[in-house]
C-alpha positions in Angstrom: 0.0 0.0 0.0 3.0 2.4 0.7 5.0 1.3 -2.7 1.8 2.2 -4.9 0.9 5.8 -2.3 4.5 6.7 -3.1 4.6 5.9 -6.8 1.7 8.0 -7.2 3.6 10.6 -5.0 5.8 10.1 -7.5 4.5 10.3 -10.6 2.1 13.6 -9.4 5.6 15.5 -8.7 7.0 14.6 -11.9 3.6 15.9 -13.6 3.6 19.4 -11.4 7.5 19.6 -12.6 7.0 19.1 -16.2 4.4 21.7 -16.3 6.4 24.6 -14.8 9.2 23.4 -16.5 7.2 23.5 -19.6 5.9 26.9 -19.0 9.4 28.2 -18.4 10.7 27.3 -21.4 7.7 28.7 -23.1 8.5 31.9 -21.5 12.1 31.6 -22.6 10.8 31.3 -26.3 8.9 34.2 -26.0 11.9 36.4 -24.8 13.9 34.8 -28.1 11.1 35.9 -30.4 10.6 39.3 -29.1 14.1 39.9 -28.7 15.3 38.4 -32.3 12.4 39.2 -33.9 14.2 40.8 -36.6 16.3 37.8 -36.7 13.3 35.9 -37.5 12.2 38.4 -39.8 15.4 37.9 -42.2 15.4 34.3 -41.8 11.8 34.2 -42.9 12.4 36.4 -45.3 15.9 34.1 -47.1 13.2 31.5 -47.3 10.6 33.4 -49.1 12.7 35.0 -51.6 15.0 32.2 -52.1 13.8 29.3 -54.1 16.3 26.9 -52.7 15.1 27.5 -49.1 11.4 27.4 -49.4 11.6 23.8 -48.1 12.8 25.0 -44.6 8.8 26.6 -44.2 8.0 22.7 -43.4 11.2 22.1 -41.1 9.6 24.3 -37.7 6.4 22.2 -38.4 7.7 19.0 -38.9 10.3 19.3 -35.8 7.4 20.1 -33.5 5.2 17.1 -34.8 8.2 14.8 -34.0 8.7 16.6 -30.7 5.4 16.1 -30.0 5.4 12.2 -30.7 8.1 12.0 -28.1 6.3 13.8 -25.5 5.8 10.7 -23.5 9.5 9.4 -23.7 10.2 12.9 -22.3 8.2 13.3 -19.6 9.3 9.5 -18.1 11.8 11.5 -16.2 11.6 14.6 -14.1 13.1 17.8 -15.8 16.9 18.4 -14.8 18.1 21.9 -15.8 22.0 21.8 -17.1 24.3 24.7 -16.3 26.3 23.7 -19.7 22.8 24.3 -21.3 23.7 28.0 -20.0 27.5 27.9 -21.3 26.1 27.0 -24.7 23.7 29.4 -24.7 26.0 32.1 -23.8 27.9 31.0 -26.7 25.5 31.2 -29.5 24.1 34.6 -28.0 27.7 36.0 -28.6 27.9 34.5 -32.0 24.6 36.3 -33.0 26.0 39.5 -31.2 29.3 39.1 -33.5 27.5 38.5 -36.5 25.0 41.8 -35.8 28.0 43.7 -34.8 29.4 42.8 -38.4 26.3 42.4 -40.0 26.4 38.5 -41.0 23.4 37.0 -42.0 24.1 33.5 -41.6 26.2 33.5 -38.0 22.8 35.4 -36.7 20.3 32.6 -38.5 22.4 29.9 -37.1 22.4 31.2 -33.5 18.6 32.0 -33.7 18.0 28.5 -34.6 20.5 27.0 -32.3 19.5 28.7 -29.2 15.8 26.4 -29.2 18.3 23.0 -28.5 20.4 25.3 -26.0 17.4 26.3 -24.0 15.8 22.6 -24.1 19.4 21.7 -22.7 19.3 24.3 -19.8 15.6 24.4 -18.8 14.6 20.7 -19.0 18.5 18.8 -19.1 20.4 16.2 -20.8 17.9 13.4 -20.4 15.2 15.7 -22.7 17.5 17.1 -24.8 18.8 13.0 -26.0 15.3 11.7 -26.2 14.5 14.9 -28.8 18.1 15.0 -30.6 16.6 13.9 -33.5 13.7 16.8 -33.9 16.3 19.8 -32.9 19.3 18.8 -35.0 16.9 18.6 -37.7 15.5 21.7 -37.2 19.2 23.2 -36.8 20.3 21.7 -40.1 17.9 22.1 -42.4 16.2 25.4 -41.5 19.3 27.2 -41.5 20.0 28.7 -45.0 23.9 27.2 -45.5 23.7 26.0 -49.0 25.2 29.0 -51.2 28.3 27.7 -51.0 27.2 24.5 -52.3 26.3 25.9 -56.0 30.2 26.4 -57.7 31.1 22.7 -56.8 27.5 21.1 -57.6 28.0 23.2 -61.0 31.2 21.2 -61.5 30.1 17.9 -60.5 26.9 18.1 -62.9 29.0 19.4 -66.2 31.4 16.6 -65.5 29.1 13.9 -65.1 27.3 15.3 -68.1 30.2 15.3 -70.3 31.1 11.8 -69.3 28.0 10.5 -70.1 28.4 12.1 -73.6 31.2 10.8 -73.8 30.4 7.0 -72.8 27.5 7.2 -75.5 29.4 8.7 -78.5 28.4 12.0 -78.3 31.1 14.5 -78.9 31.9 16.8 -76.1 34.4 19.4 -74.9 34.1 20.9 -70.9 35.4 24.5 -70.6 34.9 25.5 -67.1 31.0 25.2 -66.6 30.3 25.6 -70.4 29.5 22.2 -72.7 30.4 23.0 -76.1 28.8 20.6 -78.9 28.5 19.9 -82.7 25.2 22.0 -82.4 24.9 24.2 -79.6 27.4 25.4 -76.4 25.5 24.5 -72.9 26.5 26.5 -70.1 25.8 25.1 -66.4 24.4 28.0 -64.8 23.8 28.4 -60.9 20.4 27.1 -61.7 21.4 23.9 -63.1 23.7 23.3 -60.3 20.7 20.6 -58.5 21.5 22.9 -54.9 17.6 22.9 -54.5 16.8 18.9 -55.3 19.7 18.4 -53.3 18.9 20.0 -50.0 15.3 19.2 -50.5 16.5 15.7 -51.0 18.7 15.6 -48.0 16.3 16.9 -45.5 13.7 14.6 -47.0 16.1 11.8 -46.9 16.7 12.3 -43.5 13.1 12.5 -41.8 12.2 9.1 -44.0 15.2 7.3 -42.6 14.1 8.3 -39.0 10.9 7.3 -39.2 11.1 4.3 -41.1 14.7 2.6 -39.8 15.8 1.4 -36.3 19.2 0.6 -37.4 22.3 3.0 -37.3 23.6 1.4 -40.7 20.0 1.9 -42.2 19.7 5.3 -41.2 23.2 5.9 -42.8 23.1 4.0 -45.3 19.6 6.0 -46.7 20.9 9.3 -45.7 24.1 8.6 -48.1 21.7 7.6 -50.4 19.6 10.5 -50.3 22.7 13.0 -51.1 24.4 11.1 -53.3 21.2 10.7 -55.7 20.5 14.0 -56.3 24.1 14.6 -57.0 23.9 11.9 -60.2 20.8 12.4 -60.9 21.3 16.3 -61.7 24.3 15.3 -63.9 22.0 13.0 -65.9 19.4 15.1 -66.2 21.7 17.9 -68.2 22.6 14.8 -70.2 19.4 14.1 -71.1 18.9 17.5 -71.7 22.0 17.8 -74.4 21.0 14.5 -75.8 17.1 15.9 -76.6 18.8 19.0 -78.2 21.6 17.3 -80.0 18.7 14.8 -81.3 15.7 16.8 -82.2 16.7 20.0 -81.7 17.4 23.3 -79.4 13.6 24.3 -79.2 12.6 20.6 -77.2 15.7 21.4 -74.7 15.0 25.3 -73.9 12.3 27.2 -72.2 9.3 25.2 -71.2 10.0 21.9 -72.0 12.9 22.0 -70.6 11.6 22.6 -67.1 8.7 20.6 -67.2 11.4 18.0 -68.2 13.6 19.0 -65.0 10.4 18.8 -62.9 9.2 15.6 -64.2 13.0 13.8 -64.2 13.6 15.0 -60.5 10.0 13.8 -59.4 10.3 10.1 -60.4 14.1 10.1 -59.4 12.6 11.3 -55.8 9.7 8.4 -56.2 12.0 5.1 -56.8 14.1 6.8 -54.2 11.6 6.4 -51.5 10.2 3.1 -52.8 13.7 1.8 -52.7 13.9 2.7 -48.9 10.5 1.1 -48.6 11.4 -2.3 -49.1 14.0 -2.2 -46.2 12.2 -0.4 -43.5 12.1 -1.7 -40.1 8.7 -2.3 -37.9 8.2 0.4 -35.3 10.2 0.2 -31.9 8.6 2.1 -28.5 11.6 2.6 -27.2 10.8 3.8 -23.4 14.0 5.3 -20.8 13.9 4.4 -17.2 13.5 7.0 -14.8 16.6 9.2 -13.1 17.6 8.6 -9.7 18.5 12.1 -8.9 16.4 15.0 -9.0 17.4 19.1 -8.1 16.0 21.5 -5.6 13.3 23.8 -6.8 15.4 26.8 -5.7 18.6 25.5 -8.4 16.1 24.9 -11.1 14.7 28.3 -11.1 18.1 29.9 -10.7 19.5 28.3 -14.0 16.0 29.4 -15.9 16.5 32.8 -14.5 20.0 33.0 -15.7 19.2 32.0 -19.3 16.3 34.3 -20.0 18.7 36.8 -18.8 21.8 35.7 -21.0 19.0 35.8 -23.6 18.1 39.6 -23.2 22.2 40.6 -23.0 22.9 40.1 -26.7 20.4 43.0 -28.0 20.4 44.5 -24.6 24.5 45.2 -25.5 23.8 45.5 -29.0 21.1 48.2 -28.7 23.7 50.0 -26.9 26.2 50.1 -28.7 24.0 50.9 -31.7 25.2 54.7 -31.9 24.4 56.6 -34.8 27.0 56.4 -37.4 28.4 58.9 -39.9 28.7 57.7 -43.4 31.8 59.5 -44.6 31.7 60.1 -48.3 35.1 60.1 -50.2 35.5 61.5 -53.7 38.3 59.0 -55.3 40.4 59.6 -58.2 41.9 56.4 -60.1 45.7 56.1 -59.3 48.2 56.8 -61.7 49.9 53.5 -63.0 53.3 53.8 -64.7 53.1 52.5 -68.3 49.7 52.9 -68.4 47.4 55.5 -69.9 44.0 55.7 -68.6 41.4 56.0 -71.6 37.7 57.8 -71.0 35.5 54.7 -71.5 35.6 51.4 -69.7 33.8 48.0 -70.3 30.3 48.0 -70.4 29.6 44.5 -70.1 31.3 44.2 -67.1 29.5 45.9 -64.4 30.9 45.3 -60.8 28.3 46.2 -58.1 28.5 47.2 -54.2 26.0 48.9 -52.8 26.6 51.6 -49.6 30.3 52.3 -50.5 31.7 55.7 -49.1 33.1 55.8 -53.0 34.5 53.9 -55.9 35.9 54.4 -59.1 35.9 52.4 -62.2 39.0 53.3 -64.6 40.1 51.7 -68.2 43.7 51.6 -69.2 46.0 51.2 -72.0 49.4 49.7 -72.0 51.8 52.7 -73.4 53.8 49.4 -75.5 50.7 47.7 -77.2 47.2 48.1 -77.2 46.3 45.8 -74.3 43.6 46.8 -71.9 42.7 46.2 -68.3 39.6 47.6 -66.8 40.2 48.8 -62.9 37.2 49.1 -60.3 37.8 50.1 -56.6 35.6 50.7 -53.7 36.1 51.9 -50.4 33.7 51.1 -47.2 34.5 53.3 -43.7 33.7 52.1 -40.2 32.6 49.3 -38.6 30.3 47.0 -40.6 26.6 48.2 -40.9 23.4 47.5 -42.7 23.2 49.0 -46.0 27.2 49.8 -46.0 29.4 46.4 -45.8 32.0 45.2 -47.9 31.0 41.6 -48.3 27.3 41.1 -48.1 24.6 39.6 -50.1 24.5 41.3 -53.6 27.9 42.8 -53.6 30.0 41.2 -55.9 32.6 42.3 -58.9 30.3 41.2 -61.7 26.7 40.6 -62.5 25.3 37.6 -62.5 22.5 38.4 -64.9 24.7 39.2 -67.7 27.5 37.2 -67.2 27.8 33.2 -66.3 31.0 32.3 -64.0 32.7 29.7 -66.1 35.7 28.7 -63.5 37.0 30.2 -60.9 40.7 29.9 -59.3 43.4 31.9 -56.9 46.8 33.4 -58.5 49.5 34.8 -56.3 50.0 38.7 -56.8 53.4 40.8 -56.2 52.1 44.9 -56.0 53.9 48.1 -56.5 54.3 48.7 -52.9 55.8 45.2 -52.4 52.9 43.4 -50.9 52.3 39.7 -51.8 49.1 38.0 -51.4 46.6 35.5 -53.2 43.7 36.9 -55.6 40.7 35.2 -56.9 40.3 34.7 -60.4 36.9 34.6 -61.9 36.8 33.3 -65.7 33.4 34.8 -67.0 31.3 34.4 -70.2 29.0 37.4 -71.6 27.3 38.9 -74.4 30.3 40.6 -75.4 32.6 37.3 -75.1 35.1 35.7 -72.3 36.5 37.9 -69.8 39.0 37.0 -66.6 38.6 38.9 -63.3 40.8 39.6 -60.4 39.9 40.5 -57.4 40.7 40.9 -53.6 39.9 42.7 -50.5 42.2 45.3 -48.5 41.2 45.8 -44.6 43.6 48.4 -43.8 46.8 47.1 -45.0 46.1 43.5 -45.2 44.6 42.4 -48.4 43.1 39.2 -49.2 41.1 37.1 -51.7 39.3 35.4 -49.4 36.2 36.4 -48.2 36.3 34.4 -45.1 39.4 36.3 -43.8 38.6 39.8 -45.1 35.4 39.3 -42.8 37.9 37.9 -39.7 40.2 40.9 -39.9 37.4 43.3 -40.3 36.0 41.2 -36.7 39.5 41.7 -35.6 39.5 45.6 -35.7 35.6 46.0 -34.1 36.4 43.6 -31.5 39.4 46.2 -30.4 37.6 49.4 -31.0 39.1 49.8 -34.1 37.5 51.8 -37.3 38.6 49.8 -40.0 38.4 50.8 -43.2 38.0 48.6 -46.1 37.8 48.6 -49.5 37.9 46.1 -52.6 40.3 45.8 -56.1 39.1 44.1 -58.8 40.8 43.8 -62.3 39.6 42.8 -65.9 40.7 42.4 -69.1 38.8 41.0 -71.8 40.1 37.5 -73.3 41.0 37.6 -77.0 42.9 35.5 -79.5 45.7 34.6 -77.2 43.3 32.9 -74.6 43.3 32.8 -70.9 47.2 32.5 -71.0 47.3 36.2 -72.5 45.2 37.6 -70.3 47.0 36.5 -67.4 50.0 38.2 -68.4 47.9 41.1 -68.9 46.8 41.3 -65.6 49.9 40.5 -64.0 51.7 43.2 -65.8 49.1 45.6 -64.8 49.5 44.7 -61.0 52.7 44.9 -60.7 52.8 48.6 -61.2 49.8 49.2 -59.5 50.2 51.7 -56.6 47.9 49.9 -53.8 49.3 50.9 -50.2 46.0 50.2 -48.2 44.6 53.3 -48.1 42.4 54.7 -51.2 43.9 57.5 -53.5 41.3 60.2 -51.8 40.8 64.0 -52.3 38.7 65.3 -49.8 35.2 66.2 -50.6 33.7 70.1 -49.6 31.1 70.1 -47.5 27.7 70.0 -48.4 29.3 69.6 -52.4 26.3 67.0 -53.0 28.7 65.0 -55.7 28.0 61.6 -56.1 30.9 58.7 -56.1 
């Protein structure tokens, strides 16, 4: 009669914990909303304005329906807040306040989205946080808006596999960077025939099935290799298939419409024997259920450790709001730098049309060799202060050419000696236009430390802000049109022009009157 009095002791604490515990977290989520609400906002908005993200509207919905089917594995055990649940939370609310302090999209997603495992970690413990690993590693993965950098390989894989497959089936071929050139037509692999959308949609698809309908680790594995490795191939045959129809029957049956209810069609049935594959292999249904913890801690602990995240939650905008002063955009009138050798003609390059948006000023400059008639196009902008919205260096849209008119064949790095005796590594960018080939370096200067990598231009720009510096920061790009002597030309083109190019870090800048209302 005791035993079954206290396991109903039992079992009516356990209850009047989970419910305060559940409240309390609730609470905690509503803090993260309001306080990240733009967050949300430009999370929300990625996926609505991005056609490879528009899956990740499902992956909030589906992560709580798979939460929710675990409820009763969860609540076996009474809720144990973790003080590491408040270490990681500290964590991601500094990496959102370093990516709003730089103003990083993706470090701010990633956070936002993290911080709903780190709260189910330091309100309800280890024990909830295991039983629901699946639902909130899901949600982290896959409703986080990672795969940009996914397109330039993906583009590479698919043209090789496509000219392979030409190749294999007597089809005459010839790959020049991400452009198929045939008997009949030349085939470029644009971003949008890189498969990044079947492949993510794929993925995250391949991963919920393999949950649900596997028990075994090697299953599960086994599946979710499957479902990324698929879409990989499959894209590649697909532009195969594609070439083959035009080679065949002709250009208008592999273009326009056709062509993407073609796409459509060959991704859906690649996606349907997919699943019916898996089918056949599925395991029955295990309810798996975890014996109750021995150990329990006081009320008073509990509440301390809730108290302690909500308030780690408010210091990120709390700080950042704070620190949000109103900032001066200095405006710089720059002239284009006298390069020895060189004579600097009135028109540039219409066809090649760098763009970055907010810049205090920047110049675009053509110039002749003073020996022959070779020409290199120079375009230079120059960003002041910390990084802020509407005026950073390296954000979404900035970039040294336009993808609408031009279609990035290949891209490498090549080592560059300047005037001033700095060496460093540029990217190269080999582009095709209306107007023909062209080949485009470029890298970034933050102060006096120049880079081609975006990655580290970012880092040293961090660097500065993090010790109260005002960097200032500014991009080089050069381009010269590829003619009869080929990419090999064009090089030495380039590399002639930088070495006599005075870069020292700091723009060539006269200063502009006040009130003088010129434009950069």
């Amino acid at each position: 009669m005791n035993r079954a009095i206290g396991a109903r002791s039992t079992i009516f604490t356990r209850v009047s914990d989970w419910r305060v515990a559940v409240a309390a977290l609730a609470l905690a989520i509503i803090v993260l909303l309001t306080c990240y609400w733009q967050t949300a906002l430009s999370l929300v908005w990625v996926w609505d304005h991005d056609g490879t993200y528009q899956y990740a509207f499902l992956i909030y919905p589906l992560s709580l329906w798979l939460a929710f089917n675990l409820r009763h594995q969860v609540q076996a055990n009474s809720p144990v807040p973790s003080v590491w649940g408040l270490a990681v939370v500290a964590v991601l609310v500094f990496v959102w306040y370093a990516g709003h302090l730089l103003d990083i999209n993706l470090p701010q997603h990633f956070a936002f989205v993290a911080l709903l495992p780190a709260l189910v970690l330091a309100f309800w413990g280890w024990r909830a946080l295991s039983v629901l690993a699946f639902p909130l590693a899901y949600l982290v993965v896959f409703a986080v808006p990672w795969g940009d950098g996914l397109v330039g390989p993906l583009q590479d894989i698919t043209a090789h596999i496509a000219v392979h497959a030409l190749d294999l089936t007597g089809s005459p071929a010839l790959l020049d960077g991400r452009q198929i050139v045939t008997p009949i037509a030349t085939w470029m692999v644009a971003d949008a025939c890189s498969g990044v959308k079947f492949f993510i949609a794929c993925s995250a698809l391949g991963c919920l099935y393999a949950y649900l309908m596997y028990q075994r680790w090697w299953k599960r594995a086994l599946f979710v290799l499957m479902a990324t490795v698929v879409p990989i191939i499959a894209n590649g045959l697909r532009v195969y298939f594609t070439i083959l129809i035009g080679e065949t029957w002709g250009l208008k049956y592999a273009t326009g419409t056709d062509h993407m209810i073609f796409g459509w069609q060959f991704f859906g049935t690649v996606l349907v024997l997919l699943l019916l594959a898996g089918w056949f292999f599925r395991d029955p249904p295990v309810i798996r259920e975890l014996a109750p913890a021995r150990g329990r801690k006081l009320a008073g602990t509990r509440g301390m450790v809730w108290l302690a995240a909500i308030v780690l939650l408010l210091a990120g905008p709390v700080l950042a709001a704070k620190l949000a002063a109103p900032v001066h955009m200095e405006s710089m009138h720059l002239t284009a730098p006298e390069v020895p050798g060189w004579t600097q003609r009135q028109t540039g390059a219409d066809d090649w049309t760098p763009s970055f948006k907010g810049a205090a000023g920047q110049i675009r400059a053509s110039y002749q060799s003073a020996v022959n008639d070779d020409v290199v196009e120079l375009f230079h902008a120059v960003y002041t202060g910390k990084p802020r919205r509407g005026h950073t260096l390296i954000t979404y849209g900035n970039d040294v050419y336009d993808p609408a008119h031009a279609q990035l064949l290949s891209n490498a790095s090549r080592s560059l000696h300047l005037a001033d005796g700095q060496h460093f590594t540029a990217e190269e960018l080999h582009l095709a236009g209306a107007a023909g080939p062209r080949l485009v370096w470029y890298w970034y200067c933050v102060d006096r430390r120049c880079t081609g990598s975006r990655v580290l231009a970012k880092l040293a720009q961090a660097w500065d802000v993090l010790r109260g510096y005002v960097p200032q920061s500014s991009v080089w790009a050069l381009s010269s049109p590829i003619g009869q002597g080929g990419l090999a030309q064009a090089r030495t083109k380039l590399h002639a022009f930088a070495r006599v190019l005075p870069v020292t870090g700091t723009p060539h800048v006269k200063p502009r009157p006040a009130g003088s209302g010129h434009k950069p």
